[in-house]
VOBA-1610 file (N, C-alpha, C; in pm, whole numbers, padded with zeros to 5 digits, always signed):
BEGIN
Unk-01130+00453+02849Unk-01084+00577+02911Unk-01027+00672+02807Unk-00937+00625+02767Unk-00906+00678+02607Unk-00986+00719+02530Unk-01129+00724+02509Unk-01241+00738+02392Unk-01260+00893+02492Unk-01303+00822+02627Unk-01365+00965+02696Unk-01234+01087+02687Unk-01122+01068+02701Unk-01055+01201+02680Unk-01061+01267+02567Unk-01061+01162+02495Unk-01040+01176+02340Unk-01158+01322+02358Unk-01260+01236+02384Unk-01424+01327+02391Unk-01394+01494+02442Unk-01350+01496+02605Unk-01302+01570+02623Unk-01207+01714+02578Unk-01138+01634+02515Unk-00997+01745+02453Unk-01101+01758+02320Unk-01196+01702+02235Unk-01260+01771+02084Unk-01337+01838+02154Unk-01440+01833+02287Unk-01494+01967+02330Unk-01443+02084+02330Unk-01327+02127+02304Unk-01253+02213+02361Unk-01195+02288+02226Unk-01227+02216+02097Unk-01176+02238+01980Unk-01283+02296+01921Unk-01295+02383+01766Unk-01363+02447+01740Unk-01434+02302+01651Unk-01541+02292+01615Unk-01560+02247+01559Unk-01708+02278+01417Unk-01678+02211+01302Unk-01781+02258+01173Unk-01856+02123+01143Unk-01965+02102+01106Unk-02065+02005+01067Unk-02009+02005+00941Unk-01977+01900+00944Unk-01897+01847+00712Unk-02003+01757+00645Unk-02107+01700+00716Unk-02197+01653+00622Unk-02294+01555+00696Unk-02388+01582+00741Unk-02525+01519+00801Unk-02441+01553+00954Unk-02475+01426+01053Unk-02397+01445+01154Unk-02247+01353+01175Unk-02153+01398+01086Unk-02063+01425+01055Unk-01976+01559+01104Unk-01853+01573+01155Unk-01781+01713+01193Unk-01652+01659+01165Unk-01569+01780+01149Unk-01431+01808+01124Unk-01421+01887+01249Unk-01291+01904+01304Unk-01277+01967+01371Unk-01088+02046+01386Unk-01096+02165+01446Unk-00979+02266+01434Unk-00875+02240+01483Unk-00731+02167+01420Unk-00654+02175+01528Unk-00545+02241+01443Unk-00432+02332+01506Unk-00312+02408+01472Unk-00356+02457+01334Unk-00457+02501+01318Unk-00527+02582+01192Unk-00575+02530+01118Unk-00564+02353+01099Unk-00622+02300+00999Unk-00769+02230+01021Unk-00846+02197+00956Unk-00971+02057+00987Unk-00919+01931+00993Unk-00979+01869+01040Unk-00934+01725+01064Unk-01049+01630+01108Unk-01028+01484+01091Unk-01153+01429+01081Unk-01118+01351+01267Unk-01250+01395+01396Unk-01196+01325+01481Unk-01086+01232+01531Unk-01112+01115+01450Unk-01022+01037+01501Unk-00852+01029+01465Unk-00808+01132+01377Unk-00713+01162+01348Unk-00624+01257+01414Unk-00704+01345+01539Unk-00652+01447+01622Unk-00556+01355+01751Unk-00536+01295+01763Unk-00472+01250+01898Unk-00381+01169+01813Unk-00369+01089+01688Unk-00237+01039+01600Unk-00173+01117+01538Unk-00224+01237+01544Unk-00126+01355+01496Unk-00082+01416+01590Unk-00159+01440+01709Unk-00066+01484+01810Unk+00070+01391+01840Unk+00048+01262+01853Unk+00147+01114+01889Unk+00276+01146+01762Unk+00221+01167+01675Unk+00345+01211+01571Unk+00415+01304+01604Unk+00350+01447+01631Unk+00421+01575+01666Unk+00517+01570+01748Unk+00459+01460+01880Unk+00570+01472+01950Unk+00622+01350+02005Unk+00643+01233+01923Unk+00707+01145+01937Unk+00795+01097+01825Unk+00773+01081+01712Unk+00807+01076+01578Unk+01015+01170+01531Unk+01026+01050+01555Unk+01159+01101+01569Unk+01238+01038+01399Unk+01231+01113+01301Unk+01313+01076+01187Unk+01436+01035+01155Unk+01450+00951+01061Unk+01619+00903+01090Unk+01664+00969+00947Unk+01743+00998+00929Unk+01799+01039+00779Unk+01784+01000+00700Unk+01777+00854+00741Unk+01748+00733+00579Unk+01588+00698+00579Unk+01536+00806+00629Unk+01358+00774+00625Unk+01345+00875+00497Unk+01227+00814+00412Unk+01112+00851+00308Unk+01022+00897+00353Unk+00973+01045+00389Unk+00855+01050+00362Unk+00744+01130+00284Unk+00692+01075+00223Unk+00597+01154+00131Unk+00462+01172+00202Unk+00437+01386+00172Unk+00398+01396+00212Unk+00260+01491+00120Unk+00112+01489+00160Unk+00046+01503+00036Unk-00118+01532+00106Unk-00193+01610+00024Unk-00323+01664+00049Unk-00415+01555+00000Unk-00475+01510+00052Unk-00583+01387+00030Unk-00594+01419-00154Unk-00633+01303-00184Unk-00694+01251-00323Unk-00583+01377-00400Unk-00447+01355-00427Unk-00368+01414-00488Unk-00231+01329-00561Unk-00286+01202-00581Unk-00236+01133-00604Unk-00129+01020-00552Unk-00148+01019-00378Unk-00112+00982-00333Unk-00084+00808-00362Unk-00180+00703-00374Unk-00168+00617-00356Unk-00099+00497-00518Unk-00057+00639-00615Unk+00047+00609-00728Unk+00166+00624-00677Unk+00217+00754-00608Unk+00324+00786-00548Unk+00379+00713-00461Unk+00295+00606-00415Unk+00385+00525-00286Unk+00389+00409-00399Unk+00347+00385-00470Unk+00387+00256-00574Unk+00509+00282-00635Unk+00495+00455-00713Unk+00638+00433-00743Unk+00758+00432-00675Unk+00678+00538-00535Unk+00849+00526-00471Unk+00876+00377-00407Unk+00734+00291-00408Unk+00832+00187-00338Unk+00895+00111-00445Unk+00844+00086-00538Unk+00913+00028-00647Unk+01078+00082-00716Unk+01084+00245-00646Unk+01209+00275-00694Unk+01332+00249-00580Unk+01260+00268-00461Unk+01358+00236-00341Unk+01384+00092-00348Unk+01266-00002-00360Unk+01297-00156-00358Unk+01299-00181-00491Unk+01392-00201-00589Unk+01433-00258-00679Unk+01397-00403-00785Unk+01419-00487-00627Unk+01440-00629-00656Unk+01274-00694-00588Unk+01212-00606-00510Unk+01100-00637-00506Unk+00954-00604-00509Unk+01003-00487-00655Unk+00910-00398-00702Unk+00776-00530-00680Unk+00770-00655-00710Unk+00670-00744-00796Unk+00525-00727-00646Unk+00605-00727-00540Unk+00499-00688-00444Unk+00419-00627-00420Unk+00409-00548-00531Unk+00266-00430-00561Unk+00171-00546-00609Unk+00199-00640-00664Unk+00137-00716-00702Unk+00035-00827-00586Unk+00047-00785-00514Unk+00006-00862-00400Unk+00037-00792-00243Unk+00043-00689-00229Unk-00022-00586-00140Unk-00078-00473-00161Unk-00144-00391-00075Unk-00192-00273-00137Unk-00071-00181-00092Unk-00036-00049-00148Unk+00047+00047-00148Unk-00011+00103-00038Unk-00104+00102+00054Unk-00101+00153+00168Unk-00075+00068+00285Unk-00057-00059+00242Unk-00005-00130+00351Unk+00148-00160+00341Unk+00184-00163+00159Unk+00307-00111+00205Unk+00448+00017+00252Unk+00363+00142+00228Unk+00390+00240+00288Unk+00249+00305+00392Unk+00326+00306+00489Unk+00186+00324+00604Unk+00173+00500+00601Unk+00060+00565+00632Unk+00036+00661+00717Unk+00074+00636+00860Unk+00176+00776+00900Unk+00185+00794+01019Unk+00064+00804+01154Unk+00012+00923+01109Unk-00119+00923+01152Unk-00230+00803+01176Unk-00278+00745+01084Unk-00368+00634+00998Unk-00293+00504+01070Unk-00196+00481+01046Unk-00110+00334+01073Unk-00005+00325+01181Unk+00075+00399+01223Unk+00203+00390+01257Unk+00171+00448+01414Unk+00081+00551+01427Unk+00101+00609+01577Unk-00042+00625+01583Unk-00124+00534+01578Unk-00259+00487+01631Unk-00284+00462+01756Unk-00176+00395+01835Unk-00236+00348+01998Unk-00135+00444+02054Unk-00230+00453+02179Unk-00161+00513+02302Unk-00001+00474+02379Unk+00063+00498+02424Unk+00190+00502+02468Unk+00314+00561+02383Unk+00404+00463+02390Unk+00539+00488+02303Unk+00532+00392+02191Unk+00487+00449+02073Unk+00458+00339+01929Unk+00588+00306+01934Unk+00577+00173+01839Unk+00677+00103+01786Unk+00665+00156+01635Unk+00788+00231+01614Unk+00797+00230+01513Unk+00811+00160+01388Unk+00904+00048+01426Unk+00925-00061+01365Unk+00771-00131+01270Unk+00651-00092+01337Unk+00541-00126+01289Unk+00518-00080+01153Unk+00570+00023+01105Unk+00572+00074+00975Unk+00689+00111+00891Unk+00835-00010+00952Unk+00899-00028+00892Unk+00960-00131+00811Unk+01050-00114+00681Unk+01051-00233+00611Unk+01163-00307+00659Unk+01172-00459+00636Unk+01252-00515+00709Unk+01389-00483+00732Unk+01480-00573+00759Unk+01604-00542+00756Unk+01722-00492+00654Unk+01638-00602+00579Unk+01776-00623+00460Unk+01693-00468+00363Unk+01608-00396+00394Unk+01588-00270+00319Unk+01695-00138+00371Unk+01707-00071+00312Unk+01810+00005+00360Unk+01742+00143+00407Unk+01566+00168+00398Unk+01535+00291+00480Unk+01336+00292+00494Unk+01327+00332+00554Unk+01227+00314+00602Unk+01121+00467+00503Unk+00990+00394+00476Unk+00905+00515+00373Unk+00779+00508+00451Unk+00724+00632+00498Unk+00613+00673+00523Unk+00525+00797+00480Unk+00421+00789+00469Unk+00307+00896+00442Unk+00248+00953+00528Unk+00230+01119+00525Unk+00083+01156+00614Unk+00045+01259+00499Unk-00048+01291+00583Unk-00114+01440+00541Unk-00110+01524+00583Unk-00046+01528+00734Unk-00028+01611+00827Unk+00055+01759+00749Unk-00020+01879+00753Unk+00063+02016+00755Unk+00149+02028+00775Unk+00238+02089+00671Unk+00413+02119+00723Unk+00395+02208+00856Unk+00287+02296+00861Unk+00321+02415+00954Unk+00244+02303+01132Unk+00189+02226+01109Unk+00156+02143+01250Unk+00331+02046+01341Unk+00391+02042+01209Unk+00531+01979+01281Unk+00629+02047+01194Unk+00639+02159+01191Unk+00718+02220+01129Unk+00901+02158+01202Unk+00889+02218+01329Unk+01000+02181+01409Unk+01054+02056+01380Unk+00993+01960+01380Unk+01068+01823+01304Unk+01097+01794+01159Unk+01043+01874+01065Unk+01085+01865+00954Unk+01202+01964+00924Unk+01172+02099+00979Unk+01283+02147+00974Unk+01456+02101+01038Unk+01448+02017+01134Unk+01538+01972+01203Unk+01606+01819+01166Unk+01501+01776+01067Unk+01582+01585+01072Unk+01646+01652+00862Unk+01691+01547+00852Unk+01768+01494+00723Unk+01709+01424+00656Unk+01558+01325+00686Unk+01522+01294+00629Unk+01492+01307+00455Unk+01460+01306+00373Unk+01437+01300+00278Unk+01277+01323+00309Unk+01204+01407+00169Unk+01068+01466+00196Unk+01032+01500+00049Unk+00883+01426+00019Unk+00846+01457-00112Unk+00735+01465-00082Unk+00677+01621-00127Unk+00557+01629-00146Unk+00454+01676-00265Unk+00381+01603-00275Unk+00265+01608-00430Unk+00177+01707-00445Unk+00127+01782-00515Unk-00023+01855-00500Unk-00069+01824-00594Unk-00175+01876-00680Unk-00262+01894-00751Unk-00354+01988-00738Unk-00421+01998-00905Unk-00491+02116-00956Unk-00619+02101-00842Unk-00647+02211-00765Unk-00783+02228-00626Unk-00859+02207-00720Unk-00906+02223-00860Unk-01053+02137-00916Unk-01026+01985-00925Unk-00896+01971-00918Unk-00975+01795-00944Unk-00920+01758-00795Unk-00847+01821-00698Unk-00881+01747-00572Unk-00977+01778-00560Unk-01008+01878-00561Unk-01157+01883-00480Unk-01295+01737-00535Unk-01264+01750-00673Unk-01349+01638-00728Unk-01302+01499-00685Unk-01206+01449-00642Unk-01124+01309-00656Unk-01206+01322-00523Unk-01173+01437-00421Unk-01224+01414-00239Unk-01402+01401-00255Unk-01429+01418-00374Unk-01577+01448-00314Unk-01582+01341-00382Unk-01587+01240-00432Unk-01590+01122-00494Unk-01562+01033-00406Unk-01419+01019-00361Unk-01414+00986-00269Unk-01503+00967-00143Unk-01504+01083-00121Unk-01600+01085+00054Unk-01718+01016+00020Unk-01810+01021-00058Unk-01904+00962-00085Unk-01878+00806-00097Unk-01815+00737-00095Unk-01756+00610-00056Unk-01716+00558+00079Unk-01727+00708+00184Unk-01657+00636+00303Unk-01765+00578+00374Unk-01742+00468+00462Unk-01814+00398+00512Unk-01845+00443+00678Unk-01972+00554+00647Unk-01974+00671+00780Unk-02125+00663+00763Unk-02197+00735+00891Unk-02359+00720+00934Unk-02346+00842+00832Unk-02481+00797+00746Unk-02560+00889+00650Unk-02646+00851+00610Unk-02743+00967+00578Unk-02833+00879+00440Unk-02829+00966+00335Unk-02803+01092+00295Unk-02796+01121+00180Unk-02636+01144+00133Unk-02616+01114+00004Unk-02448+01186-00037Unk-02436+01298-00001Unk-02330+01327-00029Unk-02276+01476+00023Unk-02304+01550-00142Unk-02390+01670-00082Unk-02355+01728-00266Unk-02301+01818-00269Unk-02221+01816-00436Unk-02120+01890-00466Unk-02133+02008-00433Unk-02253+02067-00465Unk-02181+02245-00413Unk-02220+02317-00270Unk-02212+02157-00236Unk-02172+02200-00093Unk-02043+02192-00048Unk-01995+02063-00134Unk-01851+02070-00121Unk-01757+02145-00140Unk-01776+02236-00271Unk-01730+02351-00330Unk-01749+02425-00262Unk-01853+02525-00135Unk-01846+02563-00085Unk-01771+02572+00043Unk-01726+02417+00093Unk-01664+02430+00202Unk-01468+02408+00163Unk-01461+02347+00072Unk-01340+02385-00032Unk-01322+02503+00022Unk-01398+02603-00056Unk-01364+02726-00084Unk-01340+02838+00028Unk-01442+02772+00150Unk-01404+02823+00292Unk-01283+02792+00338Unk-01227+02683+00316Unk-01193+02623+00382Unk-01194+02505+00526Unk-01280+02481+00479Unk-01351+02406+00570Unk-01380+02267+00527Unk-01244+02157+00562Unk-01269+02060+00454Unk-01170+01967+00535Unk-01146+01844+00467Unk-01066+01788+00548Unk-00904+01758+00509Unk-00830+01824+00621Unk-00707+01870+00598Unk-00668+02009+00555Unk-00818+02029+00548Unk-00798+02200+00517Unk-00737+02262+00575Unk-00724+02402+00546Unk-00682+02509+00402Unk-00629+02417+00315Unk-00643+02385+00212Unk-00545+02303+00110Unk-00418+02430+00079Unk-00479+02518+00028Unk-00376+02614-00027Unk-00250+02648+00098Unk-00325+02649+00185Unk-00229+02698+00334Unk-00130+02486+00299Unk-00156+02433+00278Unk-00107+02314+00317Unk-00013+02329+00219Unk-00032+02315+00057Unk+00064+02324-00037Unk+00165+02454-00007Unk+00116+02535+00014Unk+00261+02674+00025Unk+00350+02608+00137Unk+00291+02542+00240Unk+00387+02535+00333Unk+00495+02418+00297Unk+00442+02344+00226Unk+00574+02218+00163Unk+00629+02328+00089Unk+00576+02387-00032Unk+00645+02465-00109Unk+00715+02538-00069Unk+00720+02643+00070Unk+00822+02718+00105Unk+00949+02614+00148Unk+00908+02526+00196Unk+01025+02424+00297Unk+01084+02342+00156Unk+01039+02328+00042Unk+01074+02283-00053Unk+01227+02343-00108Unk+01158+02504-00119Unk+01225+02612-00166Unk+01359+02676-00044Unk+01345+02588+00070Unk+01429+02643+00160Unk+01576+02552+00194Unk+01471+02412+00169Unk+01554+02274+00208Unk+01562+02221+00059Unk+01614+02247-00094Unk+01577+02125-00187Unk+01677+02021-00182Unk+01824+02012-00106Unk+01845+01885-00083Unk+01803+01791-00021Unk+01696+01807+00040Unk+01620+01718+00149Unk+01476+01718+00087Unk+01395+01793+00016Unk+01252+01812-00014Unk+01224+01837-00134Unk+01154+01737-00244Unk+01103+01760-00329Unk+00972+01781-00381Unk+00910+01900-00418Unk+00808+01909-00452Unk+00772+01884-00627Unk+00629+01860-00597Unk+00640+01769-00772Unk+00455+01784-00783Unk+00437+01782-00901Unk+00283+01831-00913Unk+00265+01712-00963Unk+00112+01643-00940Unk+00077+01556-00977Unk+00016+01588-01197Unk+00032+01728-01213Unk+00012+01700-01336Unk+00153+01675-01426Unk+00285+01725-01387Unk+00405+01693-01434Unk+00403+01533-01446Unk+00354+01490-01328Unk+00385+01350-01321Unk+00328+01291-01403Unk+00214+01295-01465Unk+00102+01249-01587Unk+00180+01283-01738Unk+00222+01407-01732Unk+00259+01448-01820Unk+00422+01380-01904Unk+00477+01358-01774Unk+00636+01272-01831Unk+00659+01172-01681Unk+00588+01093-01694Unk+00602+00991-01588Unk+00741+00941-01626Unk+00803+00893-01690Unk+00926+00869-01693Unk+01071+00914-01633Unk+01018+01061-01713Unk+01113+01152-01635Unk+01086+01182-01477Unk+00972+01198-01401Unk+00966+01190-01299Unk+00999+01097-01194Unk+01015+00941-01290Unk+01044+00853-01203Unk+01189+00816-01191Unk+01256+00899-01279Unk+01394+00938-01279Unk+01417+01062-01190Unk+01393+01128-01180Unk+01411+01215-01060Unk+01377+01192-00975Unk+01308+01135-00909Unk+01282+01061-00810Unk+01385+00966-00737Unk+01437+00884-00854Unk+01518+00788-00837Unk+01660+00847-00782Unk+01714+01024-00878Unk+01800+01070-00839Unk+01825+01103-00728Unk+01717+01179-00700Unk+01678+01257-00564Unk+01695+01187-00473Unk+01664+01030-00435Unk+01656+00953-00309Unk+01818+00855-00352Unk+01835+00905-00438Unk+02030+00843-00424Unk+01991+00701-00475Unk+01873+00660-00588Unk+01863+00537-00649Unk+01833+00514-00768Unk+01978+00531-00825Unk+01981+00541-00957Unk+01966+00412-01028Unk+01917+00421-01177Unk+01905+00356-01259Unk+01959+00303-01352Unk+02027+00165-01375Unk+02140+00110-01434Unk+02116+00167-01575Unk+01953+00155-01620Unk+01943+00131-01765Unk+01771+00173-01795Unk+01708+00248-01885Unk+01635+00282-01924Unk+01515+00200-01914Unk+01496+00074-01948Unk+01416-00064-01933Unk+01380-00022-01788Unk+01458-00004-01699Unk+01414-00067-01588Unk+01316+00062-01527Unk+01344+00165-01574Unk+01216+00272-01563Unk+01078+00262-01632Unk+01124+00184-01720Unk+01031+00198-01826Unk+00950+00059-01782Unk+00972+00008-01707Unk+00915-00141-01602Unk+00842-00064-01525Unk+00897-00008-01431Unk+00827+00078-01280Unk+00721+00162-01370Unk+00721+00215-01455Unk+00629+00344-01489Unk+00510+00228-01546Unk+00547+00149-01595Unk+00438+00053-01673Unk+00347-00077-01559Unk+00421-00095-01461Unk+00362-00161-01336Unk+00303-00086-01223Unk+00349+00027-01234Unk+00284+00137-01169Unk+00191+00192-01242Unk+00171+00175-01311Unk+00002+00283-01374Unk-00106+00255-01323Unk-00222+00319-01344Unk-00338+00271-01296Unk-00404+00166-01322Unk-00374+00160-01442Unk-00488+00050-01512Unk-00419-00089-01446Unk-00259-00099-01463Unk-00221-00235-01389Unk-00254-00256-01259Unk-00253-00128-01191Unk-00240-00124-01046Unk-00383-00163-00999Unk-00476-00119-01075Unk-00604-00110-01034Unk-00662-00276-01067Unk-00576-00349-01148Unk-00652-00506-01191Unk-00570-00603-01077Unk-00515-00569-01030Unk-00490-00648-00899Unk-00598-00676-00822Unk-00562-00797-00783Unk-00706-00847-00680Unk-00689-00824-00507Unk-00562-00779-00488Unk-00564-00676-00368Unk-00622-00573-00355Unk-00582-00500-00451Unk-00653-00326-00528Unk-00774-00322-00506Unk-00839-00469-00553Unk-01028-00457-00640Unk-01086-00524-00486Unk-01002-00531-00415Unk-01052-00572-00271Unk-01184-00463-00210Unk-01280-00538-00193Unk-01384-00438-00106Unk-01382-00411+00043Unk-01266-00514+00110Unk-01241-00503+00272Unk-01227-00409+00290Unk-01263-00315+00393Unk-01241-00211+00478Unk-01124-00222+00568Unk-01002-00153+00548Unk-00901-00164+00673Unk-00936-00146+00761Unk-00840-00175+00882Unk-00910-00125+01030Unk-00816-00003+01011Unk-00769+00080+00932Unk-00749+00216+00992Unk-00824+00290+00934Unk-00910+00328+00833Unk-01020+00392+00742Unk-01111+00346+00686Unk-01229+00406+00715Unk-01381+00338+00677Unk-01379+00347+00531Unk-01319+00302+00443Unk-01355+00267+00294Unk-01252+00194+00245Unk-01327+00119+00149Unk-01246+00003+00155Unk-01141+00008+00023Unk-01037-00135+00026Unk-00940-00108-00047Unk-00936-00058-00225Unk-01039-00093-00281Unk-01069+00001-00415Unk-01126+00092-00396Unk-01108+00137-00313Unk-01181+00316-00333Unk-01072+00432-00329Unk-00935+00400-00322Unk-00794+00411-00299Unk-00758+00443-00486Unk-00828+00373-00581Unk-00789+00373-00728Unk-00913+00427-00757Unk-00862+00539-00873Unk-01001+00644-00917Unk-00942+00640-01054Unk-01006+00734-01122Unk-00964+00738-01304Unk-00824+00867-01313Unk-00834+00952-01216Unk-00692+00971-01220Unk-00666+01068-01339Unk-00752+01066-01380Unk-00756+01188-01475Unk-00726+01324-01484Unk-00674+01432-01585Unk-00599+01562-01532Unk-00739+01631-01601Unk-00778+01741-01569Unk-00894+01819-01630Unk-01055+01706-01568Unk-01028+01604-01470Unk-01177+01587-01515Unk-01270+01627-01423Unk-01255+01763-01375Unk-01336+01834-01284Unk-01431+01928-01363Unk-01411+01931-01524Unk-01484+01971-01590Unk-01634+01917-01663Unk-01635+01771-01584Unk-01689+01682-01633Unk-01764+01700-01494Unk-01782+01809-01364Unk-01839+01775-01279Unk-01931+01938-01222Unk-01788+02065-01234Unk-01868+02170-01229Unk-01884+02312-01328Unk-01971+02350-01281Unk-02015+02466-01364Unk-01898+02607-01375Unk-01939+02654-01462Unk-01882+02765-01445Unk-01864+02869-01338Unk-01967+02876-01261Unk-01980+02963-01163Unk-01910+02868-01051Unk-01917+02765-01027Unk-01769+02677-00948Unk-01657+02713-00974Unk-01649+02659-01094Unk-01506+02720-01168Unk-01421+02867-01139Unk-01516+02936-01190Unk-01391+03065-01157Unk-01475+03094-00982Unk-01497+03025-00891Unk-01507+03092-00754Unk-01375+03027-00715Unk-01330+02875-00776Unk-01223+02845-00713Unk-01088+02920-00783Unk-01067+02916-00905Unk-01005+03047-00954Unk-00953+03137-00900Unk-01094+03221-00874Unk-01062+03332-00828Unk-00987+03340-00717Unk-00989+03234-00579Unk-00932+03164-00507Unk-00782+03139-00494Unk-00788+03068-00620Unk-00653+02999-00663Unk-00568+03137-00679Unk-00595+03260-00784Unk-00502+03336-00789Unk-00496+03435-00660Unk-00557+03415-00575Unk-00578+03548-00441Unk-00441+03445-00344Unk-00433+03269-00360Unk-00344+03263-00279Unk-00236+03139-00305Unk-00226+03170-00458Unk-00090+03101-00517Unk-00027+03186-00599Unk-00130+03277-00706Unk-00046+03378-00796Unk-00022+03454-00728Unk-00045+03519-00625Unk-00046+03648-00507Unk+00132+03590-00546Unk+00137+03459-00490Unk+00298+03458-00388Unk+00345+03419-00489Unk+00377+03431-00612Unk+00446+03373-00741Unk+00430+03265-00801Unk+00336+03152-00757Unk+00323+02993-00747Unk+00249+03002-00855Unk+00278+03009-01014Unk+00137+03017-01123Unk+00156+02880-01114Unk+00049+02861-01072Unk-00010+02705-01055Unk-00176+02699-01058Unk-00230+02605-01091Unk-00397+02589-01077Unk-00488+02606-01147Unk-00479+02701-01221Unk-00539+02726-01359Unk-00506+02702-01489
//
């Protein structure tokens, strides 16, 4: 009964063809991939934050699945070693994806850490401007990531071509670039998505930190010290950052035999190494042309330099 409403209420939504018969579809201005429209609604309006909640919040393939390693490793201390034997998305869940999947009144508790932890960390992707009202209103704590639109765009199209969806040909790139650039993508507007953490960043920064995934490449150390400040978990002694930044990297993270797992979760069709990529800053140059290049550019400065944000180029 649930599938058929489901059916129902996406008739009613605008919807764009994203690749063979494949669709995204429109909700509160953004794209979204079907089955994600009714767990984002369940969030909007059930999802009630507690003060001592984490959540990081972030535009697909933007470095998300480093960011929940380090923050869990900086919130849990004593049991950083568990990266070692789960994946970072099972131990920080998506709201959407994990936490408010079935129908009724979720248990939250499903995507929280036990007792003896002192706060609970979750992820979405969900738009500041789709639950604005609850972020503006809880105490939570809020970190959100971006990155340079050429290499998300490259990390997502790499990505997608991995998900485990009816096709027969890949998706090609400048088609992707084209719907990037429309906006027409998943989780799209990206740019509409980053300004809106960034204004709430700039409105709330005792509660919201924004942080670019190239800073973070650039002085991982120092980031994982601010981090640490920011969520009130400070660091006795230099070593012990210099642990988290070195167990958290890719290359460790990625030789785990959880990581190199080919299972498919039951909340997303691709499976658990397709989550670790090369992670690289600039390597969208290694994918498009020039005439890609400055269309997203041109892009980038019409709606980040417009509003002061020199970012992207």
């Amino acid at each position: 009964m649930e599938n058929h409403e489901l059916d129902t209420k996406l008739s009613c939504l605008t919807k764009e063809k994203w690749w063979e018969d494949n669709y995204v579809y429109q909700f509160g201005g953004f794209w979204h991939m079907p089955l994600f429209i009714k767990p984002i609604k369940r969030v909007i309006n059930n999802f009630n934050p507690l003060s001592s909640d984490v959540i990081l919040a972030t535009f697909p393939k933007t470095g998300t699945t480093w960011l929940k390693s380090l923050l869990y490793s900086i919130i849990n201390q004593s049991s950083k070693h568990i990266l070692s034997l789960q994946h970072p998305h099972e131990l920080i869940p998506f709201l959407e994806a994990q936490v408010f999947t079935h129908s009724g009144d979720p248990s939250i508790d499903a995507g929280s850490l036990d007792a003896n932890h002192s706060c609970r960390i979750f992820n979405t992707h969900i738009p500041y401007q789709l639950w604005a009202k609850t972020l503006d209103s809880c105490e939570s704590w809020v970190i959100y990531l971006t990155r340079n639109p050429k290499d998300t765009l490259i990390s997502a199209w790499n990505f997608a071509n991995k998900l485990n969806l009816e096709r027969v040909e890949q998706w090609p790139l400048d088609v992707a670039v084209d719907q990037f650039c429309r906006g027409i993508f998943l989780c799209m507007p990206y740019y509409d998505h980053v300004i809106g953490y960034r204004e709430l960043s700039s409105r709330r920064p005792k509660n919201v930190l924004f942080l670019t995934y190239e800073e973070m490449m650039e002085d991982t150390h120092g980031c994982v010290k601010k981090l640490g400040d920011f969520l009130e978990c400070p660091f006795e002694s230099e070593d012990e950052v210099e642990e988290i930044v070195k167990n958290c990297s890719i290359e460790v993270l990625s030789s785990h035999d959880v990581n190199k797992s080919e299972e498919i979760p039951t909340w997303f069709p691709t499976p658990y190494n397709s989550f670790f990529s090369k992670g690289v800053v600039g390597d969208y140059k290694n994918y498009l042309n020039d005439e890609a290049i400055q269309r997203i550019d041109t892009l980038t400065k019409k709606k980040f330099h417009s509003l002061g944000f020199m970012y992207g180029i």
